[in-house]
C-alpha positions in Angstrom: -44.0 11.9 -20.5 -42.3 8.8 -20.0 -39.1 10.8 -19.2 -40.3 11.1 -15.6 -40.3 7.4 -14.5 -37.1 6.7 -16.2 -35.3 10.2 -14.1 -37.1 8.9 -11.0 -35.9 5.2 -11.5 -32.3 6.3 -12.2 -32.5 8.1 -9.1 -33.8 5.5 -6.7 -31.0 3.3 -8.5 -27.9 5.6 -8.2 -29.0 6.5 -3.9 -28.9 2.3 -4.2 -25.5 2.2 -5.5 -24.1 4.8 -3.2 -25.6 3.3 0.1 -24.2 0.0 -0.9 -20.9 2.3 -1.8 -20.9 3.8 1.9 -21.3 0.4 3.5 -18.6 -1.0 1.5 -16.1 1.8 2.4 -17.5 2.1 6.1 -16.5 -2.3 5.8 -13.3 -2.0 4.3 -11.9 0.5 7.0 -13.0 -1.1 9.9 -11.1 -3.9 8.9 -14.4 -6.5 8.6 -13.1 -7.8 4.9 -10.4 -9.6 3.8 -7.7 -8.8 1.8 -5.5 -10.7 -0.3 -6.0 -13.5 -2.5 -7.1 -16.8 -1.6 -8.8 -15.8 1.6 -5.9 -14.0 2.9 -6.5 -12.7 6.5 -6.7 -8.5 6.6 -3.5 -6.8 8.5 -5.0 -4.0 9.5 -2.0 -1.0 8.0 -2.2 2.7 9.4 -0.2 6.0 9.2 0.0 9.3 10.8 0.5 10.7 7.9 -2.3 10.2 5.9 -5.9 8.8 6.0 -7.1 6.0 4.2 -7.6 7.7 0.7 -6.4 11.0 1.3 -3.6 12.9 0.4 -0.3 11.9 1.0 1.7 15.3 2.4 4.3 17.0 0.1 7.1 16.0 2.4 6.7 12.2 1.7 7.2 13.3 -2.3 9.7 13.8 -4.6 8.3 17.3 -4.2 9.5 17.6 -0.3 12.0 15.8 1.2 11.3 12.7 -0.2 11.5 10.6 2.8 9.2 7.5 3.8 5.8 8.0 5.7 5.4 6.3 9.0 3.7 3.1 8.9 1.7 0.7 11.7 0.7 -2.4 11.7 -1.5 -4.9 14.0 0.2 -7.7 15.4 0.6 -10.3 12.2 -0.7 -14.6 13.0 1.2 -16.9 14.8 4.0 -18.6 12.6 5.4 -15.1 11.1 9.0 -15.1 10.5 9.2 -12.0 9.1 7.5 -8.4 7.0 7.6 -7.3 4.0 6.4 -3.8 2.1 5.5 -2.5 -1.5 4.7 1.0 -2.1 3.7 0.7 -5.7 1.3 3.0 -8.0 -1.2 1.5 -9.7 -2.1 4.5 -11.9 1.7 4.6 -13.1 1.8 4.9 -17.4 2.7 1.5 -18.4 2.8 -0.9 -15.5 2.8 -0.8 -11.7 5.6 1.3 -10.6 7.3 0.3 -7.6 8.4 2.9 -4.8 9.8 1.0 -2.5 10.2 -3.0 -2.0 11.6 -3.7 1.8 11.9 -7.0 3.0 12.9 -9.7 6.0 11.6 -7.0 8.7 11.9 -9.2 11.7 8.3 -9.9 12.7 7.7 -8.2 15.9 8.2 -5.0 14.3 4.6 -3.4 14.5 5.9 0.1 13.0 8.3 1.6 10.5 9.3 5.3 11.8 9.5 8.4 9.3 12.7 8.2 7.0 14.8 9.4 4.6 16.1 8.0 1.3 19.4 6.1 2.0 18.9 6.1 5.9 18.4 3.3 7.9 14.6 3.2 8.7 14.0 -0.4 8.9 15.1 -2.3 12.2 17.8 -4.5 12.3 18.3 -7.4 9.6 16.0 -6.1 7.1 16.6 -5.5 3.5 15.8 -3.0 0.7 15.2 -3.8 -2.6 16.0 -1.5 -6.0 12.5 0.7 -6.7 11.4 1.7 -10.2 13.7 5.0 -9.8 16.9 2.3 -9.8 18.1 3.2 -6.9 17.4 1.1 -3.4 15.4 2.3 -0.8 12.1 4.5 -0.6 11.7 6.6 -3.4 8.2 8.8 -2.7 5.5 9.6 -5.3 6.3 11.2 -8.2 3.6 11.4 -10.5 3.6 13.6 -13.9 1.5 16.5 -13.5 -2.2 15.8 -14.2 -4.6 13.4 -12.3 -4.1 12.3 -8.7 -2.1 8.7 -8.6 -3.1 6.2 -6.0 -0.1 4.9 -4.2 -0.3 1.8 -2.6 1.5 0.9 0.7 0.9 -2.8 1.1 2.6 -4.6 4.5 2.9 -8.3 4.4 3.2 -11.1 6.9 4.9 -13.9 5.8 5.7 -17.9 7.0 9.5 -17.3 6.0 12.6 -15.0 5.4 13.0 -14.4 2.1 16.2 -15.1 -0.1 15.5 -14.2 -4.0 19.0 -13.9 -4.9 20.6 -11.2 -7.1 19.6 -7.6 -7.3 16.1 -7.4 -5.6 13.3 -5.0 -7.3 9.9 -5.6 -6.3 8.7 -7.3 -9.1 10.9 -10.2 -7.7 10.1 -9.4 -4.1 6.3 -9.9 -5.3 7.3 -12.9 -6.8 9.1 -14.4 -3.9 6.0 -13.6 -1.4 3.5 -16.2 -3.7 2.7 -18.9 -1.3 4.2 -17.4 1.8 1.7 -14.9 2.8 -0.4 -15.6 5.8 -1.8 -11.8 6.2 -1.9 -8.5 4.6 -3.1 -4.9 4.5 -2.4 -1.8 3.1 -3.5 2.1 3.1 -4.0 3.7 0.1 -2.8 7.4 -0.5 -3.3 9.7 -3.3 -1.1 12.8 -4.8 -1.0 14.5 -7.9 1.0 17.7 -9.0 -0.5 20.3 -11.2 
């Protein structure tokens, strides 16, 4: 008999949860939170080819054509000297894999066009670093088969160029943005083979 309190309780708590779920989700893709550490101020980061957590299309993949979504961008704060963007995925075996590190975009750039591996996407002046493939440039989701990955595709606006020295991957990149980031944003895609 007590069974009917405890169902009824468990369902007044889960319709909680979600409505507090939905305003969270409605919150984060308007923009209204911030992103980043430390109070970071929210970039808010767009593409025509996919929708905040849906499904990146085949072509972007190591499945198609492998080339590089479009990405947009809102204008970043005063003081930006130039971009930077990680495509990582943070459901990768092991660590974060990187896709994609590209830095010193010149800062009025507010878009990055539709691309192919080892073609010039990026405007003038920027730079590529090596991806988790080993190869520079955009290398597109790959997961193995099995459940979806999320891929992360993270735009940064920073108070400097960037010089790391060496051979650049984006765990170096990522290092070399800690104290220089005035905004960020990113949109989150998923894809999984079967």
């Amino acid at each position: 008999m007590e069974k009917i309190p405890l169902v009824a309780r468990a369902r007044e708590g889960a319709a909680r949860a979600a409505r507090s779920l939905a305003l969270i989700l409605v919150c984060v893709s308007s923009g209204c939170l911030v992103q980043g550490n430390g109070g970071v101020p929210a970039l808010n980061v767009t593409s025509a080819a996919f929708t905040l957590g849906g499904e990146i299309p085949v072509v972007y993949t190591c499945d198609g054509a492998n080339i590089s979504p479009p990405l947009t961008w809102d204008a970043p704060p005063g003081g930006t000297k130039s971009m930077a963007i990680l495509v990582t995925d943070s459901d990768a075996p092991g660590e974060t894999f990187v896709h994609w590190a590209a830095y010193n975009i010149p800062p009025g750039t507010r878009e990055i066009p539709a691309g192919a591996w080892g073609e010039k996407v990026l405007p003038a002046g920027s730079l590529e670093g090596m991806n988790d493939f080993g190869r520079p440039g955009y290398g597109g989701p790959c997961p193995p088969r099995g459940k979806p990955h999320h891929y992360h595709f993270t735009v940064y606006a920073l108070d400097t160029t960037l010089n790391p020295g060496g051979k650049v991957d984006g765990r170096m990149l990522e290092a070399a943005l800690a104290g220089h980031v005035l905004s960020r944003g990113e949109i989150v895609g998923i894809y999984g083979r079967r």
